[in-house]
N, C-alpha and C positions, 0 to 999 in steps of 0.2 A: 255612288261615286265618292263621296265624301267619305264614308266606312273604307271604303279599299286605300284610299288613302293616308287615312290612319291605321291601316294592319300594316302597310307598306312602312309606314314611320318607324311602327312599334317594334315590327322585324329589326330594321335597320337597325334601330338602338337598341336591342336585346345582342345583337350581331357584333356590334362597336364595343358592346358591354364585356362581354366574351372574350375577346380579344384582349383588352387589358386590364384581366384582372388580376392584380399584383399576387392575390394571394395563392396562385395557382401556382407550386413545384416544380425544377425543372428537372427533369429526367438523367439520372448519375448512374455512371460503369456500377460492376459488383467488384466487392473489397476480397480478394485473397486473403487465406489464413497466414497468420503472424506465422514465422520461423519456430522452431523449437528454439530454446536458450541455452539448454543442455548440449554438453558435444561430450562425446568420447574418443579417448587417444590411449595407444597403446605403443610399450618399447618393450621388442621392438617393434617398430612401426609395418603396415604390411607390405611384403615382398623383398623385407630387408633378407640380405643373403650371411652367412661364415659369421654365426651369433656363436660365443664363448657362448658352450656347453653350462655352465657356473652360474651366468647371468641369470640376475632373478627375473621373468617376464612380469610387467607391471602392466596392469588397465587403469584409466582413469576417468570420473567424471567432472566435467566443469557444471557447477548449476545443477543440479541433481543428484541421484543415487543410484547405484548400481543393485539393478534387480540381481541378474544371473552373467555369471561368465565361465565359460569352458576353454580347455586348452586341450586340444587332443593329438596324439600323437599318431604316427601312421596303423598303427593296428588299430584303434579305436581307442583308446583306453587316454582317460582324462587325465592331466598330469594335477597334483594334487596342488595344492594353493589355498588361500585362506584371505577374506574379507577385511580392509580396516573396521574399528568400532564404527565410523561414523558413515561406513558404505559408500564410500568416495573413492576408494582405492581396493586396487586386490591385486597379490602378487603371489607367484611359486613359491611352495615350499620344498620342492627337489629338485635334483640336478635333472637336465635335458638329457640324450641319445646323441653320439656324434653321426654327423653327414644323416642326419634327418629332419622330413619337413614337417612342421608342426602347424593348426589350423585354429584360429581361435574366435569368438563369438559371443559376443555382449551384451546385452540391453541396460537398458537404464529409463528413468523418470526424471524430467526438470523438474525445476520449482515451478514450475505453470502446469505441471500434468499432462505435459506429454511426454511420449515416447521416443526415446532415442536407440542406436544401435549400431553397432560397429564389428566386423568381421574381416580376418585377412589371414595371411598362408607368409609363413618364414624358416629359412635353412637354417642349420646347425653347422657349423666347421666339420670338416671332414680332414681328420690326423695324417700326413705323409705317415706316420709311424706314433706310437705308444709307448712308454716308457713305465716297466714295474716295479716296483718296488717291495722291500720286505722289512720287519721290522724287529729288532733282537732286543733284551728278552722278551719272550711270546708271554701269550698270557695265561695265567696264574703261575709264573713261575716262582721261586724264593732263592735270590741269589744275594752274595758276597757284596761287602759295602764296597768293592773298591769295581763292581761291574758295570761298565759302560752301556750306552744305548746307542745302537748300531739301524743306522737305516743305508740299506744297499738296494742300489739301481740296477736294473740287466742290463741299460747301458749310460753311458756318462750324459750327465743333462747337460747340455752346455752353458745354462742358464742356471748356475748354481746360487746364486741369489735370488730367482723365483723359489727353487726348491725348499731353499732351508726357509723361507718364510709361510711355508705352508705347513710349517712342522710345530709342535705345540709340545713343552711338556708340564705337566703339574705335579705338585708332589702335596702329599698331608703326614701327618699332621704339621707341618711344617712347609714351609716353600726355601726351599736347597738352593743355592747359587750354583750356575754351570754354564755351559756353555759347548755350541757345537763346531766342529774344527772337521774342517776335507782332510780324514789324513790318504783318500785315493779320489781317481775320479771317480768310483762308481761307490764312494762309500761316506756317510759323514756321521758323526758319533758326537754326543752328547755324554759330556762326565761332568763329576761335582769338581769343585774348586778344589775338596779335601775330599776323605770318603767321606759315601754315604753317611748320613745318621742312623742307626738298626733302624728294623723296624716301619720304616718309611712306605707307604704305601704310592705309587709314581703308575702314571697315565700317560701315554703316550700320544700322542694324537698327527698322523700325519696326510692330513688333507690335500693330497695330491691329485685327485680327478679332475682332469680340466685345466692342470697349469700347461702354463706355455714354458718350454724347455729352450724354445728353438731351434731351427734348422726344421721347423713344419712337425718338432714332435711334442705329444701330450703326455699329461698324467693317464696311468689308466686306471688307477682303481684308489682310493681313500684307503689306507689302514691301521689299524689301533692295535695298543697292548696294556693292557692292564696288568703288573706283577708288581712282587715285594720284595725287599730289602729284609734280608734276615739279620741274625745275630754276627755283631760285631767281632771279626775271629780274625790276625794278621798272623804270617807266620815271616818270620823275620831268621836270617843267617846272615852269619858275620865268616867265612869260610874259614878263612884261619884257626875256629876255634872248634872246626869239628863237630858242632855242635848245629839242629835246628831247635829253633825257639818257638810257641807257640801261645799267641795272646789273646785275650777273649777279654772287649771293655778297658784294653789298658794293661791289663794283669797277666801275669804270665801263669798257664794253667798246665802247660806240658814242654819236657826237652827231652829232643834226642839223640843220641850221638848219632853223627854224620859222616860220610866220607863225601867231598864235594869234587868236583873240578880239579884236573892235577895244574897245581901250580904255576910249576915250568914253563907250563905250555898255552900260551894265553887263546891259542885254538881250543883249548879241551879244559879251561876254564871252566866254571859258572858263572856265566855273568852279571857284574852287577845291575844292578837298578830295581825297579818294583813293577813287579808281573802278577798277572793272577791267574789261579785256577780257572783252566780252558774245559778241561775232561777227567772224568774218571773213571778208570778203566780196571777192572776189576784181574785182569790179566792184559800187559802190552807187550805188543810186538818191537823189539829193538833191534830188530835183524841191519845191519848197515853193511855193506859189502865195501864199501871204501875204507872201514876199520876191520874187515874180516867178522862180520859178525853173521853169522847162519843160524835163522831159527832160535834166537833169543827169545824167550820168554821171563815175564820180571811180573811179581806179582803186586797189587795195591799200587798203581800206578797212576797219581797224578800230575797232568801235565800241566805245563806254566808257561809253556812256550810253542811255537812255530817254528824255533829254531834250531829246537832238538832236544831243549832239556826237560826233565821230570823228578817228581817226587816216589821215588818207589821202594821196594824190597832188593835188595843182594845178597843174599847170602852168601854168596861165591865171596862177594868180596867181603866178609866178615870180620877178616884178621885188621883190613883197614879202618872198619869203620868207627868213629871216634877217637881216629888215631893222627888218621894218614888221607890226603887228600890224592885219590886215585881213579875218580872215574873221568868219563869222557864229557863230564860237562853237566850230568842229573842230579841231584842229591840221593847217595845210598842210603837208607836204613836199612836195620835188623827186623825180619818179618812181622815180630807182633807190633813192633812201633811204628811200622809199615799199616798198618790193618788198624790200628788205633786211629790214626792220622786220618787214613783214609774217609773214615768211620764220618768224618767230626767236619769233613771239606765238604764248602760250597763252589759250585760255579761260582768265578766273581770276588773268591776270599785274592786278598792281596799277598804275595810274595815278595818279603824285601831281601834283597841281597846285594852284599857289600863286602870289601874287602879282598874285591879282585885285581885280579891286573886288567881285565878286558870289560868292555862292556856292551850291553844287552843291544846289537846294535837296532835302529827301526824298520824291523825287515820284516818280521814276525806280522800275524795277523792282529794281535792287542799288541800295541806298544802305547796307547794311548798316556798311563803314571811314567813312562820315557819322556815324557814334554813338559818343561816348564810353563807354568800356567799363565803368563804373559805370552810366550809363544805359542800355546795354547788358542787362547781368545784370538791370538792375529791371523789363525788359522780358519777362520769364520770368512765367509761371502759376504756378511753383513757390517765388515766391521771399514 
């Protein structure tokens, strides 16, 4: 009896014991893994719609590094792009495709070593219409100090101050003062303050893919020109004296007698101002039926104008020339001074001419050395 009652004790308090022993643990949820640190973000952002073709697409990491990023366009084909040094950043290095969807995809590492990753799908603007452009002189050419640089639109941008800011020119060995002037809507040109300096090597650069024009139209295409500036050559006439002059660096190197413009008649003048060689045409057509003329042929024929006049051969009128001011507005020479002349002209050499009664009015396709160079510059979208 006495045993059973001490097993019964001993339970008890081994049972009491049990129950509060401090040093037993109490039972806790399980801890979820921390967040990544790292986030990736990209502009544009996904499902953004009407992204300027132009925009450079940018990914970004916070808190880590970017493994891999791809940009791919609807045929498969990756658009090209390039890494910052510190692999935080990566951005396009070419233009987009208009009214297309583009798909792009990320990874990266935080500074705790995990994985991050980011993917999503964005539109391109899609053009009501396009806008082309071309640019004169083309490239390699070698034209006359007093030749303009002509960029012409297929149709008028109405946004003529997007345009011209898209336009670039350089020049070596030197940097030329100039400036570009709308002398149409579909046309703006770039000339030196003075001529050319010879010799000038000039780059054209006119990044127009992707501008906005307005009225819903774009650039369509970028276009460049690379040409030179040749030898310094002006030909200058004074008409009254019969005579064409011809200068190379200042110096007069050739003269010809002339028959210019008749007098009288400030219709059939030559007009004054400063023009340049347009074309050279080794035989021209001067047929005009409002003067009676059929089937004219003139040989060493260069032009200076749009308006109707040239530098050529007559013989016909030979008795005049150096004498007597008798044509309809071109300057006559005698065949071989014709052919000389010819010989020696660039597209772009300047024509001055003075001493008329009329003048060269701005109707012509170059009238650009017509404009004083203050009214000039106001002729600018920028100014």
């Amino acid at each position: 009896m006495v045993r059973r009652v001490v097993a019964l004790l001993t339970g008890l308090a081994l049972l009491a014991g049990c129950s509060a022993d401090p040093a037993s643990p109490a039972p806790t949820a399980p801890v979820p893994d921390a967040k990544p640190v790292a986030k990736i973000t990209a502009d544009p952002a996904p499902a953004a719609k009407n992204v300027e073709v132009t925009k450079a697409v940018t990914v970004r990491i916070a808190d880590g590094e970017l493994d891999t990023v791809a940009l791919t366009n609807p045929q498969g084909k990756q658009v090209e792009g390039e890494f910052a040094a510190d692999r935080r950043s990566w951005h396009t290095t070419e233009d987009l495709g208009f009214g297309k969807s583009y798909s792009y995809a990320a990874k990266g590492t935080g500074t705790d070593g995990k994985p991050v990753q980011l993917a999503g799908k964005f539109t391109t603007v899609s053009p009501a219409s396009t806008i082309r452009a071309t640019v004169n002189p083309v490239d390699d050419a070698v034209v006359g100090v007093g030749m303009p640089i002509s960029v012409k639109f297929d149709r008028p941008p109405a946004d003529r101050a997007a345009a011209e800011k898209a336009l670039a020119v350089e020049t070596s060995p030197t940097e030329v003062e100039g400036s570009w002037a709308w002398i149409k809507p579909t046309q703006v040109d770039w000339r030196p303050k003075q001529y050319w300096p010879a010799h000038t090597k000039v780059k054209v650069s006119a990044n127009l893919y992707g501008v906005k024009y307005g009225d819903g139209a774009y650039g369509k295409a970028d276009v460049t020109s690379e040409f030179a500036i040749g030898r310094n050559q002006v030909v200058k006439v004074h008409t009254p004296d019969h005579e064409m002059n011809v200068y190379r660096d200042g110096a007069k190197v050739a003269s010809y007698p002339s028959s210019n413009g008749r007098d009288a008649d400030p219709n059939l003048n030559t007009p004054n101002g400063t023009l340049i060689v347009m074309t050279r045409e080794p035989v021209g057509d001067f047929s005009n039926p409002r003067y009676g003329y059929t089937n004219v042929k003139k040989k060493w024929s260069v032009r200076i104008s749009n308006h109707g006049e040239y530098i050529h051969e007559n013989e016909e009128n030979a008795a005049n020339i150096g004498k007597a001011n008798t044509s309809h507005g071109c300057v006559n020479l005698r065949e071989d001074d014709a052919k000389a002349y010819f010989d020696s002209a660039l597209i772009g050499d300047p024509v001055e001419i003075t001493g008329s009664k009329a003048k060269m009015p701005r109707t012509s396709d170059v009238f650009d050395w017509l404009i004083p160079w203050s009214e000039w510059q106001a002729m600018s979208a920028l100014r």
